[in-house]
C-alpha positions in Angstrom: 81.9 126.5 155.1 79.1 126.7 157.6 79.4 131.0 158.7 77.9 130.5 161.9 79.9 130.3 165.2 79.6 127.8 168.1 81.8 127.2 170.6 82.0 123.6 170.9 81.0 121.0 168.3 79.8 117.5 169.5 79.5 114.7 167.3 77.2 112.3 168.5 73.7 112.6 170.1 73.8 109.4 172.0 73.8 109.4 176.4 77.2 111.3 176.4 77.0 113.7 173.3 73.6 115.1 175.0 74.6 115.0 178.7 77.8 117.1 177.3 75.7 119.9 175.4 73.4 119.9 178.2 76.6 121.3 180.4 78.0 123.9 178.0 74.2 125.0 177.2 73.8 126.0 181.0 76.9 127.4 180.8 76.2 129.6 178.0 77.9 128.3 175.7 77.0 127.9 171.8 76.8 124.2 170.6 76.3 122.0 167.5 75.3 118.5 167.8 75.9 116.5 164.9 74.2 113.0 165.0 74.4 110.3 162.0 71.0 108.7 162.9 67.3 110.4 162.5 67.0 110.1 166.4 68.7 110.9 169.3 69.7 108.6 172.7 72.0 106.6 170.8 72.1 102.9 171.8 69.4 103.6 174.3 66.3 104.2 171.8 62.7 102.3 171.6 60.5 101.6 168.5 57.5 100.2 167.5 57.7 96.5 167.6 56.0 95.7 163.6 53.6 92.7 164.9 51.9 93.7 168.0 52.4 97.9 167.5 53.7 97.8 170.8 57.1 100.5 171.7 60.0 98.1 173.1 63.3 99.0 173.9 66.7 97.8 172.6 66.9 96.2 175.1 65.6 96.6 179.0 66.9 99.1 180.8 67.2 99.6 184.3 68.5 102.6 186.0 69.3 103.7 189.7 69.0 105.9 192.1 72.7 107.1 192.0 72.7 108.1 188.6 72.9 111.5 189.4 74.7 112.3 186.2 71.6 110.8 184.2 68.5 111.8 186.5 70.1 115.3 186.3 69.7 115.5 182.4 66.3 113.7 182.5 65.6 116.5 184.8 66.4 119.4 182.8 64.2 117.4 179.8 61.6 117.1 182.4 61.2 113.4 181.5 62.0 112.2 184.7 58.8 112.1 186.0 58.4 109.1 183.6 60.6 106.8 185.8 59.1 103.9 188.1 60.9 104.4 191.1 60.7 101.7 193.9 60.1 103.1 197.3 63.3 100.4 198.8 65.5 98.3 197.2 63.5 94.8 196.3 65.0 92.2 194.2 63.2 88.4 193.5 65.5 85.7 192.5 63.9 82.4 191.2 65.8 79.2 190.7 65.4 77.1 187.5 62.8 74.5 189.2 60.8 77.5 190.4 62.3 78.1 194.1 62.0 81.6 195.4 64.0 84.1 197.5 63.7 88.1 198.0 66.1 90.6 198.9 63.9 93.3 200.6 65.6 96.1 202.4 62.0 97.6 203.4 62.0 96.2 207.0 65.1 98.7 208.4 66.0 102.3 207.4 69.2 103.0 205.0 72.4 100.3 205.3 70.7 98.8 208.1 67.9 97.1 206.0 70.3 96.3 203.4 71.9 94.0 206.2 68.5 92.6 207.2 68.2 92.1 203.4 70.7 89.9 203.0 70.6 88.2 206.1 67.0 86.9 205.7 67.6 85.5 202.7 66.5 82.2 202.6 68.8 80.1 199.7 71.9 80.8 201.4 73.6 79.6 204.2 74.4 82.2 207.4 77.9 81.5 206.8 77.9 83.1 202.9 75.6 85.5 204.2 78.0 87.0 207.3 81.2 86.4 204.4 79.3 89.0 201.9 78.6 91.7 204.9 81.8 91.2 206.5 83.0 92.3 202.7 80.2 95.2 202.3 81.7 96.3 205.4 85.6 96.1 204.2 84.6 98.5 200.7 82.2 100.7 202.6 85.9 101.6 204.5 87.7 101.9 202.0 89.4 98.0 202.7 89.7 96.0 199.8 92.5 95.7 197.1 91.2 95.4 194.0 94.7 96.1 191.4 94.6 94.1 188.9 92.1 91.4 189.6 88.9 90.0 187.9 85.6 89.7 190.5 85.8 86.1 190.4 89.7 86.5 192.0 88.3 89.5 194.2 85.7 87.7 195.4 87.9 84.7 196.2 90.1 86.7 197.8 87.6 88.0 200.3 86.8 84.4 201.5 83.4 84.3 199.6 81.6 80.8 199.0 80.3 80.0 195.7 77.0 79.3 196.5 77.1 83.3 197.3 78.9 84.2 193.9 76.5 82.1 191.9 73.2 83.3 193.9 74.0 86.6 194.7 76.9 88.7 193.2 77.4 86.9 189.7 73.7 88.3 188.8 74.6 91.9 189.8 78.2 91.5 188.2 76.4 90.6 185.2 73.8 92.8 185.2 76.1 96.2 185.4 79.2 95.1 183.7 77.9 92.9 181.0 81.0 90.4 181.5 81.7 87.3 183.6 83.0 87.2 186.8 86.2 85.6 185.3 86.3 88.7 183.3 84.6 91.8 184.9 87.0 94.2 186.3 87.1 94.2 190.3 87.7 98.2 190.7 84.3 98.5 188.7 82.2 96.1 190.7 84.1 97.5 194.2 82.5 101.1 192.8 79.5 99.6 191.7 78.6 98.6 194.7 79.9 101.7 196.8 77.3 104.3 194.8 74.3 101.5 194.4 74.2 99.3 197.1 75.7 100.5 199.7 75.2 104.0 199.8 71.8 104.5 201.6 67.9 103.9 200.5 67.3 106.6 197.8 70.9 105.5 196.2 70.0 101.6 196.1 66.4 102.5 194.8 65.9 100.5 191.0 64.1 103.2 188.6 62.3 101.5 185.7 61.1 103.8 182.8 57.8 103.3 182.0 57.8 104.0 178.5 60.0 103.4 175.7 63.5 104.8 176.0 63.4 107.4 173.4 60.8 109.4 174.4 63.0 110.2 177.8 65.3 111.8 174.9 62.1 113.3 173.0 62.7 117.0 174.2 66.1 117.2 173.5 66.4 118.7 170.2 63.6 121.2 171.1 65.7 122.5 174.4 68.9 122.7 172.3 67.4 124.8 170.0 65.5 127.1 173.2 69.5 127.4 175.0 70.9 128.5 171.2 72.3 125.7 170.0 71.8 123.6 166.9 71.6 119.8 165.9 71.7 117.9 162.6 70.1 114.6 162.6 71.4 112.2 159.7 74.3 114.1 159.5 77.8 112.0 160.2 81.1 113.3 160.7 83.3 112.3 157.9 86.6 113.6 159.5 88.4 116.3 162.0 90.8 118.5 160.1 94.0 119.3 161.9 95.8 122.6 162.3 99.0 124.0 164.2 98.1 120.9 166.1 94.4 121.8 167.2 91.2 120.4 165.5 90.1 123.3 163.3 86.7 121.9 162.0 84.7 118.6 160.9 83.7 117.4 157.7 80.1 116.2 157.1 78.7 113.4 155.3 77.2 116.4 153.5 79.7 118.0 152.4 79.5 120.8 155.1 82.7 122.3 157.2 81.7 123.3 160.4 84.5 125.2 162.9 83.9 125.8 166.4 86.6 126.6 169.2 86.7 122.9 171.0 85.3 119.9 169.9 83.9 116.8 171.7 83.8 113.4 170.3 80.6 111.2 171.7 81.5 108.2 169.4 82.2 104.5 170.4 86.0 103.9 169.7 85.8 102.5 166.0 83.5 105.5 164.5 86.4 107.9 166.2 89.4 106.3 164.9 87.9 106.4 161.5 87.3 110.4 161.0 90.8 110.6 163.1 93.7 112.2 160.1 95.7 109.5 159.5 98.5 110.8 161.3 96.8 110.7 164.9 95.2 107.3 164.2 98.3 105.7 164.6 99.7 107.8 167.6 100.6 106.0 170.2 98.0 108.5 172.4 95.2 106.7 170.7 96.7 103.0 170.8 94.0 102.3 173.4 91.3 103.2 170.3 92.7 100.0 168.5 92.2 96.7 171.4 89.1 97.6 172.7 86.6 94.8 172.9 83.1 94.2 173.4 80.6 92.4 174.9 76.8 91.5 173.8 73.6 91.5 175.3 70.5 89.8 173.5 67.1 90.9 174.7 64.4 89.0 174.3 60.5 89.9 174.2 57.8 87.5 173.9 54.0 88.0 174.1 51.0 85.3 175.5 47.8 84.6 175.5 47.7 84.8 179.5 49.0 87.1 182.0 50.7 84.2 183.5 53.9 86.4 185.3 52.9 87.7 188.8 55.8 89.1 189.5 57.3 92.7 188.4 61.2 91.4 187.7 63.4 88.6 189.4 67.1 87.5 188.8 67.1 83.9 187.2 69.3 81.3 188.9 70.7 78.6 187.0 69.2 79.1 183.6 70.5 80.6 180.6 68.1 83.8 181.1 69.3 86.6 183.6 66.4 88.6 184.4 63.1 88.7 183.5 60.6 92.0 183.6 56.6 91.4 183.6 56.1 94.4 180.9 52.7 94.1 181.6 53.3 95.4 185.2 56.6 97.6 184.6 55.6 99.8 181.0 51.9 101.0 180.6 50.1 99.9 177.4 47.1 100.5 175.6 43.9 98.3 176.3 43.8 97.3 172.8 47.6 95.8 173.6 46.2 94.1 176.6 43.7 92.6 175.4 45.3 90.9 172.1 48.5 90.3 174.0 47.9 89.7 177.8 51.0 88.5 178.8 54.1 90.3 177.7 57.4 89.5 178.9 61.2 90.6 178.3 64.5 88.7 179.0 67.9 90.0 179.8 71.0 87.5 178.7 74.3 89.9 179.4 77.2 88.9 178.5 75.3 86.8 175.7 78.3 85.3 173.7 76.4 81.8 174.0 73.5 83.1 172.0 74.5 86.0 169.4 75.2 83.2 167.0 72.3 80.9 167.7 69.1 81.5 165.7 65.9 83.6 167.2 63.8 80.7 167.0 66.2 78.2 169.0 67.1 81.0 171.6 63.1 81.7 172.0 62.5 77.6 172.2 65.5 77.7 174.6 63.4 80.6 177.0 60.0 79.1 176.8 61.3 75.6 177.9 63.2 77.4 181.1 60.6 79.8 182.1 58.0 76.5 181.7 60.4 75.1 184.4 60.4 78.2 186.7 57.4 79.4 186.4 54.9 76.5 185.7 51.7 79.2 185.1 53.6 79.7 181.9 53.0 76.2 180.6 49.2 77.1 179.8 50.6 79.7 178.0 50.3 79.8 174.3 53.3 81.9 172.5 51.5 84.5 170.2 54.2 86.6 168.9 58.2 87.5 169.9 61.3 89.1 169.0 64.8 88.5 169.8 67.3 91.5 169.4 70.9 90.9 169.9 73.3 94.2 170.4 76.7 92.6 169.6 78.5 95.4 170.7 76.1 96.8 173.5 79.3 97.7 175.6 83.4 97.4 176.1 84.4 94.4 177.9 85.3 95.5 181.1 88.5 93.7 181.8 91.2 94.3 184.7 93.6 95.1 181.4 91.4 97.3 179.9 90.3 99.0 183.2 94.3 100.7 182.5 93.5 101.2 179.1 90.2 103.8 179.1 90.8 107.2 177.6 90.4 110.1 179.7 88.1 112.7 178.5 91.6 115.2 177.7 93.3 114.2 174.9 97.0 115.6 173.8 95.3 117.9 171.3 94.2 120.9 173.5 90.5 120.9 172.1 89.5 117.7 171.3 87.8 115.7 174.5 86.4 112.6 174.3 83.0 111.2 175.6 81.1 107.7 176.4 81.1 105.5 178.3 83.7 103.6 177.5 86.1 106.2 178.4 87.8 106.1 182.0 84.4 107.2 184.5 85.5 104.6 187.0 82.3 103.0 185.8 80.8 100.2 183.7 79.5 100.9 180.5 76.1 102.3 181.8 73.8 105.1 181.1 75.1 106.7 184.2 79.1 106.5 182.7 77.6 108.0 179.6 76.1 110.6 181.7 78.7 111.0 183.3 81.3 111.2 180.6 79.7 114.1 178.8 80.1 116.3 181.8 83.0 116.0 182.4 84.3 115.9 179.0 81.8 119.3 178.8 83.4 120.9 181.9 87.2 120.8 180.2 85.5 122.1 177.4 84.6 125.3 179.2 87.6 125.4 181.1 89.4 126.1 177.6 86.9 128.5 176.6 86.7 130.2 179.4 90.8 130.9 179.2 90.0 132.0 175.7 88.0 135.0 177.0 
C-alpha cells in the first residue's frame, strides 16, 4: 500500500490524462499519473525514424486555431511557441492529373474572406459554390437538422452537388472525423465546422508543429512534479477495487495499491473494461464500452533525392492519398538531414480500411505512381528510403449510432470519471476532444472534492 495521499488518481498520460492533471494541479489538488508506456502524449508521440535519424510522428498532425482546450495545455508546458501557425486560413487542393485550386481567405477580414475563399475557387462551378455558403450560412444560425444522419445524407439534404462533396467537404470530413461521408456523424461535422471554419480568422488558422509530437509533451512530467504531483511511467493499472460502491484504489502492474479520493480513467474503451471488476463490466452503464468501433489512419513518409515538392500541404483529389505535407518546408531539420535526404515527404490516408491490410511496399508503389501523376517534378525523383505506419485503431468510428452512444465524463460510481476522446465532447476524435475531455472530466473531479472539504 502506497502511504502517500493524492486526491485524484489518473491512469493514463496520453492528451486527456495530462490535460485532466493539468486542471486539478492549478486547482491545488494532489495527483498521480499512472502511465503504461515510458513516454507520455499517448497516441500522439514522435521517434527517431532508424534509417535516416530523422524524428517523425505517428502520424501527421495538424491542429487549429480553436483548440483552445489543447493550446491552453501547450501553454502552461510552454511548448506552444513550437507551433507553425498560418497568418489566414490557406488550403491547396491538387487533382490526380496535377490540376490546381486554392482556398485563400487572405484577401477579406474574418467570415468575409472565408466567402471570397470559396467563391474564387476555380474547380467548382458558381452553382456548388452559392449551395455550400447558402449552407455555412444555415449552421452559422443555428439552421440545420442534423438527428440521426450521416454527412453524406446531411449534405444531400442541404441541396449540395457532388462535385462540391467530392472536391471540397469529403476532404475536410475525412480529415477531422477519420470516416466516410457515408459514415461520419453529421452533428460532428455541423460542430466541426462551427468552431473551425466558420468562426472568424484566428479560429480557422491551421497550426503545424514544427517538431516531433512528443517533445510538445516533454515538460510534462517535470511540471507535475513542480505543482506536487507524481507520475509513474511503465506502470499499468491492473484493476480498480470497489467499495460501498465507490472505487477505493488501483492495482499496479507492480504490485502497488495506490488510494486517492476520485479517480479518472484516460484509457481507450478496451484497456478500461479490462481493469473494470467484473461486476461493472457487464453493467448495463458500461454497455457502450463493448460496440465501440474504430477507424485507421496509415501515414506514410518517404524520402528523395530532390526537393521536388514546392508546396507546404494540399488536399489530394481523386487519388488514394489525402493530404500530403512538404516536411522539408513544415518541420525543421538538421543540414546533415538535408543534404542526404533533400526531399522528404508525408502522406495522410484516413479512414485507411483499403490499405491496413496491403503490404508497405505495394501501398508505397501505390503513392509514388499517384504523386508521379500529380506532381510530375517527382518523376526525376529517385526513392531513397520510406516508412509506412498504419494506426489501426487511431480513433472511434464516428457514426450517427455511436454519436448516442459516447460516455459522458460522470459515471454512476460517484468518483470514477472518464476521459478521451472518444467520450461524448460533441467532437471527433481529435487532440482538441482529448483536451477537452480531461477538463471536463477534471472539473467534476474537483467538484466532488471540493464537497468533501
Amino acid at each position: 500500500m502506497q502511504n502517500d495521499e493524492y486526491d485524484c488518481i489518473i491512469i493514463g498520460a496520453g492528451t486527456a490524462g495530462i490535460a485532466a492533471a493539468v486542471e486539478l494541479s492549478k486547482a491545488g489538488k494532489r495527483v498521480l499519473i499512472l502511465e503504461s508506456k515510458n513516454y507520455t502524449g499517448g497516441r500522439a508521440r514522435s521517434f527517431e525514424d532508424t534509417v535516416t535519424g530523422e524524428i517523425i510522428d505517428n502520424g501527421q498532425h495538424v491542429l487549429m486555431g480553436c483548440y483552445s482546450s489543447l493550446l491552453s495545455i501547450f501553454k502552461e508546458l510552454a511548448t506552444d511557441n513550437l507551433l507553425i501557425r498560418q497568418n489566414t486560413l490557406t488550403v491547396n487542393f491538387i487533382d490526380s492529373d496535377g490540376k490546381k485550386d486554392i482556398l485563400k481567405t487572405s484577401t477579406l477580414p474574418g467570415k468575409a474572406g472565408v466567402i471570397l475563399g470559396i467563391l474564387n475557387l476555380k474547380q467548382i462551378s458558381l452553382k456548388s459554390k452559392f449551395c455550400a455558403l447558402e449552407l455555412a450560412l444555415r449552421i452559422q444560425i443555428g439552421n440545420v437538422k442534423t438527428e440521426n444522419l450521416t454527412t453524406q445524407d446531411f449534405l444531400k439534404k442541404y441541396r449540395q452537388s457532388k462535385e462540391i462533396i467530392e472536391r471540397f467537404w469529403e476532404p475536410i470530413i475525412l480529415a477531422t472525423l477519420n470516416s466516410s461521408s457515408n459514415q461520419a456523424s453529421a452533428s460532428l461535422f455541423v460542430e466541426v465546422l462551427k468552431r473551425a471554419f466558420f468562426a472568424g480568422k484566428d479560429a480557422s488558422q491551421i497550426l503545424i508543429p514544427s517538431v516531433g509530437l512528443s517533445e510538445l509533451f516533454t515538460p510534462f512530467p517535470e511540471w507535475i512534479l513542480r505543482h506536487g504531483g507524481k507520475i509513474h511511467l511503465g506502470t499499468s493499472v491492473e484493476a480498480l477495487e470497489i467499495r460501498n460502491g465507490q472505487i477505493a484504489g488501483v492495482l499496479s502492474s507492480k504490485g502497488e495499491k495506490f488510494e486517492a479520493k476520485t479517480i479518472i480513467s484516460a484509457l481507450p474503451p478496451k484497456q478500461l473494461l479490462r481493469i473494470l471488476p467484473k461486476e461493472l463490466q457487464s453493467h448495463p452503464k458500461f454497455t457502450p464500452l463493448h460496440v465501440y468501433q474504430f477507424s485507421p489512419i496509415v501515414s506514410i513518409y518517404l524520402w528523395f533525392d530532390l526537393a521536388w515538392c514546392d508546396i507546404d500541404f494540399a488536399a489530394m483529389l481523386g487519388t488514394t492519398i489525402q493530404w500530403i505535407f512538404n516536411r522539408r518546408k513544415i518541420a525543421p531539420s538538421s543540414n546533415t538531414s538535408v543534404e542526404k535526404f533533400p526531399g522528404h515527404i508525408s502522406l495522410t490516408v484516413s479512414a485507411g480500411n483499403i490499405l491496413v491490410d496491403t503490404h508497405p511496399e505495394e501501398v508505397v508503389k501505390l503513392c509514388l505512381e499517384e504523386l508521379k501523376r500529380a506532381f510530375p517534378k517527382a518523376s526525376d525523383a529517385k526513392l531513397i528510403s520510406w516508412k509506412v505506419i498504419k494506426e489501426k485503431s487511431a480513433t472511434f468510428l464516428a457514426t450517427p449510432a455511436m454519436e448516442l452512444l459516447r460516455l459522458q465524463a460522470q459515471t454512476f460510481i460517484p468518483n470514477l470519471f472518464l476521459a478521451g476522446d472518444w467520450t461524448s465532447t460533441s467532437l471527433p476524435a481529435t487532440l482538441e476532444g482529448a483536451a477537452q475531455s480531461g477538463i471536463v472530466a477534471a472539473r467534476h473531479a474537483i467538484s466532488v472534492l471540493n464537497k468533501e472539504k
